[in-house]
Jmol script that loads the backbone (N, CA, C; Angstrom):
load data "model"
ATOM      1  N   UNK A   1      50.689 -10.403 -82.833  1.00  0.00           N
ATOM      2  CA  UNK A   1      51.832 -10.018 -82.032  1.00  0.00           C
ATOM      3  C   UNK A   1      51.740 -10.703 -80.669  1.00  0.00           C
ATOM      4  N   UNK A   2      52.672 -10.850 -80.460  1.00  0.00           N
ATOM      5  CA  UNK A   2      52.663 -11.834 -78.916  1.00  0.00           C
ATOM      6  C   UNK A   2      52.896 -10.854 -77.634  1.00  0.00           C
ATOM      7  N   UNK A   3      52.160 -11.496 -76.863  1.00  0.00           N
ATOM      8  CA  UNK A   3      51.617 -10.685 -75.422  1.00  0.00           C
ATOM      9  C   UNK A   3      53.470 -10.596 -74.902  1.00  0.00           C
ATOM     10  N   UNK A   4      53.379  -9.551 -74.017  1.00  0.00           N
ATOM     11  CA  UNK A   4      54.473  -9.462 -73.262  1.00  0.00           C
ATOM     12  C   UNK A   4      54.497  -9.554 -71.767  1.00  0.00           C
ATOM     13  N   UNK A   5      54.925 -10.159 -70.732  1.00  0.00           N
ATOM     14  CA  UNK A   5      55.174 -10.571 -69.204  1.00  0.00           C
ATOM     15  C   UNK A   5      56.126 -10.141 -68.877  1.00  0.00           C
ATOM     16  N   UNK A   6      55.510  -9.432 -67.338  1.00  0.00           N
ATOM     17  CA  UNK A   6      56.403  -9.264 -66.167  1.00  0.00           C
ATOM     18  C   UNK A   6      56.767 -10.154 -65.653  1.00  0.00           C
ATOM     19  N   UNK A   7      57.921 -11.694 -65.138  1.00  0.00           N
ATOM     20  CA  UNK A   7      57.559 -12.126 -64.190  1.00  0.00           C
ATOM     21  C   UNK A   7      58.428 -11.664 -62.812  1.00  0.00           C
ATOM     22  N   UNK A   8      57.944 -11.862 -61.713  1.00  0.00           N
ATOM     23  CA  UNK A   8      58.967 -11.022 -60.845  1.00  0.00           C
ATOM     24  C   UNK A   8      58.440 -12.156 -59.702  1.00  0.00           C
ATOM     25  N   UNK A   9      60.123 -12.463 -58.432  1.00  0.00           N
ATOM     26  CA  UNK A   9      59.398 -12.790 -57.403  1.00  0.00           C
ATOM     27  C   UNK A   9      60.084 -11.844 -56.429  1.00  0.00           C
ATOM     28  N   UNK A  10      59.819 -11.829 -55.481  1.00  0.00           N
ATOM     29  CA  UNK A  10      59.768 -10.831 -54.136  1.00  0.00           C
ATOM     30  C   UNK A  10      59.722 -10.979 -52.624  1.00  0.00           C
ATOM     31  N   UNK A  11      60.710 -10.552 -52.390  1.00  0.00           N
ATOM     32  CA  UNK A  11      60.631 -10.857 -50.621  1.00  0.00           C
ATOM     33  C   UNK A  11      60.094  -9.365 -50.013  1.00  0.00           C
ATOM     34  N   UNK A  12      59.183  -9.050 -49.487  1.00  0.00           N
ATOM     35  CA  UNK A  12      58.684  -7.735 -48.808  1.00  0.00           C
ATOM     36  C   UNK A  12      59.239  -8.150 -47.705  1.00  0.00           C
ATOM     37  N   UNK A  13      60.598  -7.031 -46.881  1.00  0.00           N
ATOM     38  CA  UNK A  13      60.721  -6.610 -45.655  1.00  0.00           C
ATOM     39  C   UNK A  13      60.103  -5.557 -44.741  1.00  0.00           C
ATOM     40  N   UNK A  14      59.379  -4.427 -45.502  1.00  0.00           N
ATOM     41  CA  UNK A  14      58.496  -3.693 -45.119  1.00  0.00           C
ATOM     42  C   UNK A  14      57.381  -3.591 -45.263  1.00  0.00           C
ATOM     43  N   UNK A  15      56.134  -4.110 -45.396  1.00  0.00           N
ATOM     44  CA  UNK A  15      54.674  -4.302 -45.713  1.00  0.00           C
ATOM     45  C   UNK A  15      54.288  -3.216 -45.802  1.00  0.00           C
ATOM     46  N   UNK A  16      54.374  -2.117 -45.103  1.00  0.00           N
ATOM     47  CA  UNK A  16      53.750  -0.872 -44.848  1.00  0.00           C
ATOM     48  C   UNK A  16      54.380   0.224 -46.008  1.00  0.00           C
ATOM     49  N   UNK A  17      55.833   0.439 -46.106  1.00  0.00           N
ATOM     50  CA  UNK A  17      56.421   0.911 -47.417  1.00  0.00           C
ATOM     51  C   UNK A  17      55.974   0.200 -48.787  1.00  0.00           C
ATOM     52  N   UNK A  18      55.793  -0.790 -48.858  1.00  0.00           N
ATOM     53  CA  UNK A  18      55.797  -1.762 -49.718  1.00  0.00           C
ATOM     54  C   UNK A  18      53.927  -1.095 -50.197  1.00  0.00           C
ATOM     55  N   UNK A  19      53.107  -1.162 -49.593  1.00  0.00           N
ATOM     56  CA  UNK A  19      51.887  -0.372 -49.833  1.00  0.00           C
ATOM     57  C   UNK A  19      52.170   0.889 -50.382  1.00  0.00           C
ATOM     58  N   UNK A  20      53.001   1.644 -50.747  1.00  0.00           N
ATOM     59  CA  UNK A  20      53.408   3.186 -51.644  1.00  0.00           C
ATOM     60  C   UNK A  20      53.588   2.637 -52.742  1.00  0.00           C
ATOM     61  N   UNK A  21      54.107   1.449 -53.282  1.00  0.00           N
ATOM     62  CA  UNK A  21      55.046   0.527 -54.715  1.00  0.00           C
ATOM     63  C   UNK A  21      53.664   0.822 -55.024  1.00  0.00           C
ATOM     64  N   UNK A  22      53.121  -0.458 -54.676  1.00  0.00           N
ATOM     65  CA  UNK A  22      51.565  -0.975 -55.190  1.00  0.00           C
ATOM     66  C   UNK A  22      50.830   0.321 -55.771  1.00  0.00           C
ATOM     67  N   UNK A  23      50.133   1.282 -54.984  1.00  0.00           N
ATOM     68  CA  UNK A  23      49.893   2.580 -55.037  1.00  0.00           C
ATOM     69  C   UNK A  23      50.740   3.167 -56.296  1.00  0.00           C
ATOM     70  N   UNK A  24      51.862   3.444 -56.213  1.00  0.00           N
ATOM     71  CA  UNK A  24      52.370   4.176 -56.834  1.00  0.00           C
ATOM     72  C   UNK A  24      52.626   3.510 -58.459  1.00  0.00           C
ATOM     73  N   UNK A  25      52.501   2.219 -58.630  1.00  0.00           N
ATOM     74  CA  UNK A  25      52.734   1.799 -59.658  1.00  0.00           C
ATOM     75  C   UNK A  25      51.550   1.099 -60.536  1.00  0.00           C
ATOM     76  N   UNK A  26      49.897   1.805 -60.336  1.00  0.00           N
ATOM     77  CA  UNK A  26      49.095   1.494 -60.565  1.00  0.00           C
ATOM     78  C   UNK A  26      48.829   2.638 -61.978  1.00  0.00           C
ATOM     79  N   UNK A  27      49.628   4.094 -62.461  1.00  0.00           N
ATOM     80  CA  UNK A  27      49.193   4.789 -63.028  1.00  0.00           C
ATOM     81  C   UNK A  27      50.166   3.812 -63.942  1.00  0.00           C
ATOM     82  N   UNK A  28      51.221   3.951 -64.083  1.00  0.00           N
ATOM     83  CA  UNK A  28      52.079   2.628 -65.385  1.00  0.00           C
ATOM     84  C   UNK A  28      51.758   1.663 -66.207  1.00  0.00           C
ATOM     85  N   UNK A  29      50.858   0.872 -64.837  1.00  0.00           N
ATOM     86  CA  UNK A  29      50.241  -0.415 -65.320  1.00  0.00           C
ATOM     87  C   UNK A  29      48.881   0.203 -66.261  1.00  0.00           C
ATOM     88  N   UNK A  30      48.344   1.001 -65.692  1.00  0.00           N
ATOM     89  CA  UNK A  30      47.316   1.407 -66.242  1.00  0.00           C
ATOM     90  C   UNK A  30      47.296   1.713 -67.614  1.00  0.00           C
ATOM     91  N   UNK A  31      48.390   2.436 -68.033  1.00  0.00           N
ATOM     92  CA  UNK A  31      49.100   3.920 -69.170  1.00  0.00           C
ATOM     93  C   UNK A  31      49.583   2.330 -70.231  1.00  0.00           C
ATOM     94  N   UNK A  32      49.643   1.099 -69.946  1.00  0.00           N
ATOM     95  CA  UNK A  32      50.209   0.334 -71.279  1.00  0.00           C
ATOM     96  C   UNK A  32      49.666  -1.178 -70.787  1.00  0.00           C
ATOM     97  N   UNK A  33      48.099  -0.750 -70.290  1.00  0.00           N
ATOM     98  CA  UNK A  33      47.494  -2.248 -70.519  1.00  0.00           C
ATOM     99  C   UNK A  33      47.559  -3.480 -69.516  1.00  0.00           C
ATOM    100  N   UNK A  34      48.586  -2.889 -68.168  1.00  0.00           N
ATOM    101  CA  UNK A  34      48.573  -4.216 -67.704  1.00  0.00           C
ATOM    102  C   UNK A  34      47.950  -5.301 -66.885  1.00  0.00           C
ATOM    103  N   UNK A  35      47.858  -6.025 -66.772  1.00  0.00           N
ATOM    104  CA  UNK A  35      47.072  -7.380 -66.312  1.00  0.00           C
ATOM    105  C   UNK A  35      47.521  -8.284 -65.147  1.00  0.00           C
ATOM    106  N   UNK A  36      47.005  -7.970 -64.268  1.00  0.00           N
ATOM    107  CA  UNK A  36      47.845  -9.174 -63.077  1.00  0.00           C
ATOM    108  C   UNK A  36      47.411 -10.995 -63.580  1.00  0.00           C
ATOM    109  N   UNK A  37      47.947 -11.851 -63.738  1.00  0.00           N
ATOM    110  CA  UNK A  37      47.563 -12.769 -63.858  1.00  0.00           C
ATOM    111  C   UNK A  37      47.769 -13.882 -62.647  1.00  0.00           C
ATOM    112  N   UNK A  38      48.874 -13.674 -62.260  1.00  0.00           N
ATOM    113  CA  UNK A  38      49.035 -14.095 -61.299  1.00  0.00           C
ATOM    114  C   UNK A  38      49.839 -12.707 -59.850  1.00  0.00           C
ATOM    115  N   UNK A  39      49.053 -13.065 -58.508  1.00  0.00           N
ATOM    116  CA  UNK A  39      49.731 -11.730 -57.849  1.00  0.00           C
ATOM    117  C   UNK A  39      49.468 -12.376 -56.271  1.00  0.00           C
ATOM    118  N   UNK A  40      51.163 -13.478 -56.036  1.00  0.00           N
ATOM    119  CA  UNK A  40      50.771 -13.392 -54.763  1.00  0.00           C
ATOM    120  C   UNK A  40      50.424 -14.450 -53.865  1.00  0.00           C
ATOM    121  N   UNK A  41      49.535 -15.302 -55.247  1.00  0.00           N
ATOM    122  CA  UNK A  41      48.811 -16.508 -54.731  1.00  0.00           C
ATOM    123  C   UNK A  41      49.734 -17.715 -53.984  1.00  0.00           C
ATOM    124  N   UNK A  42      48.873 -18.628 -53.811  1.00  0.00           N
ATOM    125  CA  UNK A  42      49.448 -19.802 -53.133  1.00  0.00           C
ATOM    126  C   UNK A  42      50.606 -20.251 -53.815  1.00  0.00           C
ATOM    127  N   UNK A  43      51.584 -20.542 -53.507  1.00  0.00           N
ATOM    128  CA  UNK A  43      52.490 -21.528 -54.069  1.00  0.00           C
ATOM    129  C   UNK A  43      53.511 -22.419 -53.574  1.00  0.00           C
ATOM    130  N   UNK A  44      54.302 -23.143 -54.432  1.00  0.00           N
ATOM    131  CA  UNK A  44      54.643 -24.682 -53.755  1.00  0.00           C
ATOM    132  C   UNK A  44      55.802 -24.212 -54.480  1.00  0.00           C
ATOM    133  N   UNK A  45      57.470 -23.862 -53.794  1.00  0.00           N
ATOM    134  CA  UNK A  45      58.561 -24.295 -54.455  1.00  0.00           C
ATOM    135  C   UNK A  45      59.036 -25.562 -54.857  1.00  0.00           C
ATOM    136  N   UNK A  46      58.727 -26.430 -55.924  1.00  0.00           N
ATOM    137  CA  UNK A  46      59.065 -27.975 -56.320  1.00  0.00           C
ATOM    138  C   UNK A  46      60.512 -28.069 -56.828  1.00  0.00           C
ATOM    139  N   UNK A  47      61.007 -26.970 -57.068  1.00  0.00           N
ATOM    140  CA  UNK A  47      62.330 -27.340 -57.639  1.00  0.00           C
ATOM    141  C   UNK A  47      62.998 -25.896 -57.478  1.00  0.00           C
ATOM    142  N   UNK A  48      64.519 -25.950 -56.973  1.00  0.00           N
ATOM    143  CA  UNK A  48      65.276 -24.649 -57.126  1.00  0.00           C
ATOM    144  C   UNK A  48      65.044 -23.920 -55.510  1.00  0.00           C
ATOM    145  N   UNK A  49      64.933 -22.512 -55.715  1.00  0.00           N
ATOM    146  CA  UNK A  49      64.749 -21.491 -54.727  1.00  0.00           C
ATOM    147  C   UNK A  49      64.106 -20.687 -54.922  1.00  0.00           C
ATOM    148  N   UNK A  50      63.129 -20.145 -54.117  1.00  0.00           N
ATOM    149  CA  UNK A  50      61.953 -19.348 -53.893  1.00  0.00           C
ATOM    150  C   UNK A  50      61.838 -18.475 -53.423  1.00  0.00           C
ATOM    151  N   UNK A  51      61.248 -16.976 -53.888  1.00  0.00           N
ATOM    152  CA  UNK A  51      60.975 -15.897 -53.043  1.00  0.00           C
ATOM    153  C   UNK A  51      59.667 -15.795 -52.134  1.00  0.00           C
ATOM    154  N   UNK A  52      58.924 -15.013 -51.465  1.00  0.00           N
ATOM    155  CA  UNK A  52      57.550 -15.495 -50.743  1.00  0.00           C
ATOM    156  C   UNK A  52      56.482 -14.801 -51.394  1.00  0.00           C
ATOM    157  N   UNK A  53      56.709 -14.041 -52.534  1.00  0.00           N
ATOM    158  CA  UNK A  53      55.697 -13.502 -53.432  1.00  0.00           C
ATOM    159  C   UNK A  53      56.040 -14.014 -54.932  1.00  0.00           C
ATOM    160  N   UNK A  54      55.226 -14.626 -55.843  1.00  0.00           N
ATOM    161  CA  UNK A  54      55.372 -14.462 -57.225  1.00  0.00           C
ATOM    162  C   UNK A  54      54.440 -13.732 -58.129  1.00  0.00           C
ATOM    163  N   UNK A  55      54.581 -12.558 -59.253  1.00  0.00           N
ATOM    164  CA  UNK A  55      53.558 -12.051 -59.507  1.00  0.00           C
ATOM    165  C   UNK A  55      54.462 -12.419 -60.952  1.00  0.00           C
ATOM    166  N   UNK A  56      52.763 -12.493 -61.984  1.00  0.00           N
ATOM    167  CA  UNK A  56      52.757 -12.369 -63.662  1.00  0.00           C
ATOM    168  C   UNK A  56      52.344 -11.245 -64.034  1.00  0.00           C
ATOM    169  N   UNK A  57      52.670 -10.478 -64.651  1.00  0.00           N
ATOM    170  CA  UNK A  57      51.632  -9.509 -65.228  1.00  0.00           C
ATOM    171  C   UNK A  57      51.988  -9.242 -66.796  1.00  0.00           C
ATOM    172  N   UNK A  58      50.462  -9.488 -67.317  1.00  0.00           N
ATOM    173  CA  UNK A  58      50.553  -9.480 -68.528  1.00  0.00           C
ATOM    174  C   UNK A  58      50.486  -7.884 -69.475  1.00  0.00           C
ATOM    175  N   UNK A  59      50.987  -7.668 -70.424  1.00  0.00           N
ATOM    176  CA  UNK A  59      50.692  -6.697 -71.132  1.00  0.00           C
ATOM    177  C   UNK A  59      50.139  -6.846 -72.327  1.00  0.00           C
ATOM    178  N   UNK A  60      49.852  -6.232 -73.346  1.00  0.00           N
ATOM    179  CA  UNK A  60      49.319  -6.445 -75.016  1.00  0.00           C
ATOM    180  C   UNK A  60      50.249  -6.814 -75.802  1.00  0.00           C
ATOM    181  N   UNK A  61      52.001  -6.287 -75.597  1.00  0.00           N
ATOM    182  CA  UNK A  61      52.849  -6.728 -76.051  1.00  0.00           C
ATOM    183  C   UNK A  61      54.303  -6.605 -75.587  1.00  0.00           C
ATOM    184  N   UNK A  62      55.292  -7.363 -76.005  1.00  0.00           N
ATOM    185  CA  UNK A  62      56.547  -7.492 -75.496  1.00  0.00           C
ATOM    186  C   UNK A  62      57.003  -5.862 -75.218  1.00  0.00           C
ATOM    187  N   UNK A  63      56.931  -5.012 -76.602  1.00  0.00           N
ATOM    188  CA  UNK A  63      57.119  -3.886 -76.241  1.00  0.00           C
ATOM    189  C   UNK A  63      56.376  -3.062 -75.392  1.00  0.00           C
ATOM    190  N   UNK A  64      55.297  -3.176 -75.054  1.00  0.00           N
ATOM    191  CA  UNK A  64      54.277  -2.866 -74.541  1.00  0.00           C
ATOM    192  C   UNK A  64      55.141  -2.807 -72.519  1.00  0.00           C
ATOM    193  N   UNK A  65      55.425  -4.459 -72.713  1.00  0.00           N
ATOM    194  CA  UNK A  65      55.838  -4.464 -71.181  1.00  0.00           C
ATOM    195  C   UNK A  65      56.895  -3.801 -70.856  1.00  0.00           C
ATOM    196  N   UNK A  66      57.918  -3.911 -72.285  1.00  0.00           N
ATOM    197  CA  UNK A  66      59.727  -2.889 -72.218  1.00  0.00           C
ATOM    198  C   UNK A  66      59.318  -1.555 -71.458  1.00  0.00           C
ATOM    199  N   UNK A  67      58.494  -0.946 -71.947  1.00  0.00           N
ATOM    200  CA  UNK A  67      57.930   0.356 -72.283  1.00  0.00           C
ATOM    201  C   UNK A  67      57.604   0.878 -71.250  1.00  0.00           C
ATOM    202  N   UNK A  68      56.496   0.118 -70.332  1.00  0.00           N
ATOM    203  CA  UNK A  68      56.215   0.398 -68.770  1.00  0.00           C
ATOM    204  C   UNK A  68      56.886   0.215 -67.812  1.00  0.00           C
ATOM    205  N   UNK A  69      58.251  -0.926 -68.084  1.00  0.00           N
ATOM    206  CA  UNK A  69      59.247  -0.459 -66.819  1.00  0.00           C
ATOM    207  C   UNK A  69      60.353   0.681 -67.114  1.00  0.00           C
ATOM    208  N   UNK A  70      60.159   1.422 -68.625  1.00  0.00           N
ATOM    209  CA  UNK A  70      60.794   2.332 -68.429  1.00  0.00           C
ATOM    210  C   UNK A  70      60.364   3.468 -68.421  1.00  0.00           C
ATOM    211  N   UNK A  71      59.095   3.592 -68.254  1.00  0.00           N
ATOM    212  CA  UNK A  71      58.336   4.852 -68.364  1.00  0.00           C
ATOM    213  C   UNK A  71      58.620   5.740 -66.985  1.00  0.00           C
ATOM    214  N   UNK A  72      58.600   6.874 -67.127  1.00  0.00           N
ATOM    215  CA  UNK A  72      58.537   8.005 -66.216  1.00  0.00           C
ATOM    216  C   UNK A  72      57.604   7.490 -64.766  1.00  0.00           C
ATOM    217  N   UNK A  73      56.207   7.044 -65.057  1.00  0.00           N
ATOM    218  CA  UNK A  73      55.543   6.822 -64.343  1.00  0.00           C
ATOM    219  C   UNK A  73      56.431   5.666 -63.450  1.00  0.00           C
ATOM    220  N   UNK A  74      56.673   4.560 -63.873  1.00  0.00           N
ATOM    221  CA  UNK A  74      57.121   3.897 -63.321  1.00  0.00           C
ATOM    222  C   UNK A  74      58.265   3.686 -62.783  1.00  0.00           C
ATOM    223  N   UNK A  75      59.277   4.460 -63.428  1.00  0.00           N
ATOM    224  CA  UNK A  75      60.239   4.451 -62.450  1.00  0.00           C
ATOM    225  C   UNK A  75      59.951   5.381 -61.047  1.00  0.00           C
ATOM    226  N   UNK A  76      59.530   6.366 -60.810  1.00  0.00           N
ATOM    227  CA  UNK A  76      58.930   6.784 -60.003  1.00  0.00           C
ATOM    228  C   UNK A  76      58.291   5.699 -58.717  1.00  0.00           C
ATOM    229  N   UNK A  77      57.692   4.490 -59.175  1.00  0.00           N
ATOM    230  CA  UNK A  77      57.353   3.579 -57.962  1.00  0.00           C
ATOM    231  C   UNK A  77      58.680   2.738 -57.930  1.00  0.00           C
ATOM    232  N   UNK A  78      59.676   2.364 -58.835  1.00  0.00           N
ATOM    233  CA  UNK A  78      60.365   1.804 -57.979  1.00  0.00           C
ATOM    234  C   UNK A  78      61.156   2.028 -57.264  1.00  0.00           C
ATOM    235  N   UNK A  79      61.347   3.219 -56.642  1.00  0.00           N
ATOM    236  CA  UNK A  79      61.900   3.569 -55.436  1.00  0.00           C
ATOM    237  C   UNK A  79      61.515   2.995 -54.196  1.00  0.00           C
ATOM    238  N   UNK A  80      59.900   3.254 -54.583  1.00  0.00           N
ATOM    239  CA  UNK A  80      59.773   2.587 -52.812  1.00  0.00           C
ATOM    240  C   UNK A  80      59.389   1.172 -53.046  1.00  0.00           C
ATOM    241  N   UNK A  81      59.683  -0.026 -54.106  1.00  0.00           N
ATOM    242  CA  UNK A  81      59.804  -0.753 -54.227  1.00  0.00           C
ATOM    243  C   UNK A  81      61.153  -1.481 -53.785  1.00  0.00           C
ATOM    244  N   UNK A  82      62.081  -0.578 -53.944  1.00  0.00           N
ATOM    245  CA  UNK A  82      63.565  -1.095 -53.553  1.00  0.00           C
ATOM    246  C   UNK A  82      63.680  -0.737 -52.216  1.00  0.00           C
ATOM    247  N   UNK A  83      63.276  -0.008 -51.791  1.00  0.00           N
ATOM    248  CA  UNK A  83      63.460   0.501 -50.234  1.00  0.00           C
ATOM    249  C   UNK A  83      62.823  -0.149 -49.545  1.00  0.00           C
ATOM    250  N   UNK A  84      61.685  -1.451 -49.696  1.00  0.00           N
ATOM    251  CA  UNK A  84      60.501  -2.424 -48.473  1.00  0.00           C
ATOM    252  C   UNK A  84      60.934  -3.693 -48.996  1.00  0.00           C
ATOM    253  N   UNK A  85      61.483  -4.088 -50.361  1.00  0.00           N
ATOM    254  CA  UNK A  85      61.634  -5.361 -50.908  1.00  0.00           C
ATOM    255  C   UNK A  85      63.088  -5.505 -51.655  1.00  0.00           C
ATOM    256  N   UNK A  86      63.345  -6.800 -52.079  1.00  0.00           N
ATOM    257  CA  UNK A  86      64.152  -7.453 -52.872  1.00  0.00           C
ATOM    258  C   UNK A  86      63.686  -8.387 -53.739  1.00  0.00           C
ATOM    259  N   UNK A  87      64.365  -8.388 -54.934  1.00  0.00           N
ATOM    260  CA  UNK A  87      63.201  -9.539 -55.835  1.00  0.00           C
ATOM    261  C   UNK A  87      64.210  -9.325 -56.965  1.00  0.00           C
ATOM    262  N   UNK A  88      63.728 -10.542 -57.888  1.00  0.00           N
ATOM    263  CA  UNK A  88      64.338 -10.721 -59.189  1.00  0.00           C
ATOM    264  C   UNK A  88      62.823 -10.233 -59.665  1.00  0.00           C
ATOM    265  N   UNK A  89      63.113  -9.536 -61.007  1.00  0.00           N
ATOM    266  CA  UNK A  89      62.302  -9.223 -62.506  1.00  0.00           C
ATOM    267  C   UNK A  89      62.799  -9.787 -63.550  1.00  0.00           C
ATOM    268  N   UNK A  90      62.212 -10.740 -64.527  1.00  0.00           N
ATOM    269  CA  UNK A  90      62.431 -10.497 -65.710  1.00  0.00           C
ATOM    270  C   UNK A  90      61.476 -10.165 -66.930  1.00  0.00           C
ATOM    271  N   UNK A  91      61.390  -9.804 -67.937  1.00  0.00           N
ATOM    272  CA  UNK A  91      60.327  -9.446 -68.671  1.00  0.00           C
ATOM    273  C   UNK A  91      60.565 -10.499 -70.136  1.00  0.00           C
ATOM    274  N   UNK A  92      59.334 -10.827 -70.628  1.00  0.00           N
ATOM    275  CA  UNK A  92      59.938 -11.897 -71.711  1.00  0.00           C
ATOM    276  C   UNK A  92      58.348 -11.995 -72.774  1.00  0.00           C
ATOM    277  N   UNK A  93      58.973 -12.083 -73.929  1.00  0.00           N
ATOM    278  CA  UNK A  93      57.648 -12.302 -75.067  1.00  0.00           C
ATOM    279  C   UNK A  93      57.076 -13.627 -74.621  1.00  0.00           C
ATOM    280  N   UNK A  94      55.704 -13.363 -74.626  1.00  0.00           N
ATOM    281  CA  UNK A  94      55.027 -14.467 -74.879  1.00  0.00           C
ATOM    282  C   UNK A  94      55.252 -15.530 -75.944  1.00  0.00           C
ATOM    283  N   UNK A  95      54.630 -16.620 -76.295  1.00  0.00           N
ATOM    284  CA  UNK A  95      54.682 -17.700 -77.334  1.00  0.00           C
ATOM    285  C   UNK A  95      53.296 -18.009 -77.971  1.00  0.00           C
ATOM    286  N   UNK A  96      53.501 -17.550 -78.992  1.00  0.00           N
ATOM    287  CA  UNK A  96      51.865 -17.748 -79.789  1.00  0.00           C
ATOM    288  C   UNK A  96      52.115 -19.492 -81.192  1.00  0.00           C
ATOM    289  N   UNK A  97      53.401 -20.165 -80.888  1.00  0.00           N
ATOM    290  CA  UNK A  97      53.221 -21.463 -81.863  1.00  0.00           C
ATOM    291  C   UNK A  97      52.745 -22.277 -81.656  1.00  0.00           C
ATOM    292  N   UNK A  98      53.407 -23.553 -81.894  1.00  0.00           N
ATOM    293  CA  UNK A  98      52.686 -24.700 -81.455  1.00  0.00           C
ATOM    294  C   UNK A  98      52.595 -25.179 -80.542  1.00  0.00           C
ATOM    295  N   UNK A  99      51.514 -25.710 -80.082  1.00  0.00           N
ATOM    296  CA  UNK A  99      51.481 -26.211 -78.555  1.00  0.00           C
ATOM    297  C   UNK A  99      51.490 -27.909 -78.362  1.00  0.00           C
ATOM    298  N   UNK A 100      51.590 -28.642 -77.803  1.00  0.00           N
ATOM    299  CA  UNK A 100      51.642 -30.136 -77.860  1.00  0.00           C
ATOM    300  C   UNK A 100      50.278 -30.621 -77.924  1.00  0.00           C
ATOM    301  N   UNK A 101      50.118 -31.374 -78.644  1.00  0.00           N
ATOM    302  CA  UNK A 101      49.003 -32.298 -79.551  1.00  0.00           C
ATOM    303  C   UNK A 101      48.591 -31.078 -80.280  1.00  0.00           C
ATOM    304  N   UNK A 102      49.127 -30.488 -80.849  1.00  0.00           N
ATOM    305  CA  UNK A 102      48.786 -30.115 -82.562  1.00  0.00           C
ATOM    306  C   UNK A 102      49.176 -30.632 -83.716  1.00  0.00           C
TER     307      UNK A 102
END
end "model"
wireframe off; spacefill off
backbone 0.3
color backbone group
């Protein structure tokens, strides 16, 4: 079964609210597996338009990731996620076929 991803990017206007999200959305991630893979790090916009945070987070599976942004737990943090930030989410199955030079 193929892994499932958060990807989301993010502009934080409040840093200090924005510390309750994080906090608050650690029992969710927890409750269906999830994985930061990427959270934040350095990056280079090369093409298009950019937010000033990008985070990955992986889960065990597509449903897996559906599941935790609609869980109880988690809607619960995004309140104070919407109230310090703005950001696009999308969530999407991984790809387990062929990869180039196979």
């Amino acid at each position: 079964m193929a892994k499932g991803y958060w990807i989301a990017h993010v502009d934080v206007h409040d840093a200090e609210a924005y510390k309750k999200y994080i906090a608050a959305n650690a029992e969710a991630f927890k409750e269906y597996g999830a994985r930061f893979l990427v959270r934040a790090g350095q990056s280079e916009t090369v093409e298009g338009s950019a937010r000033s945070r990008n985070v990955v987070i992986e889960f065990p599976s597509y449903d897996a990731a559906l599941a935790c942004y609609r869980s109880p737990a988690y809607r619960k943090a995004i309140a104070f996620r919407q109230d310090a930030s703005q950001g696009d989410l999308v969530i999407v199955e991984g790809y387990d076929g062929p990869q180039p030079g196979d």
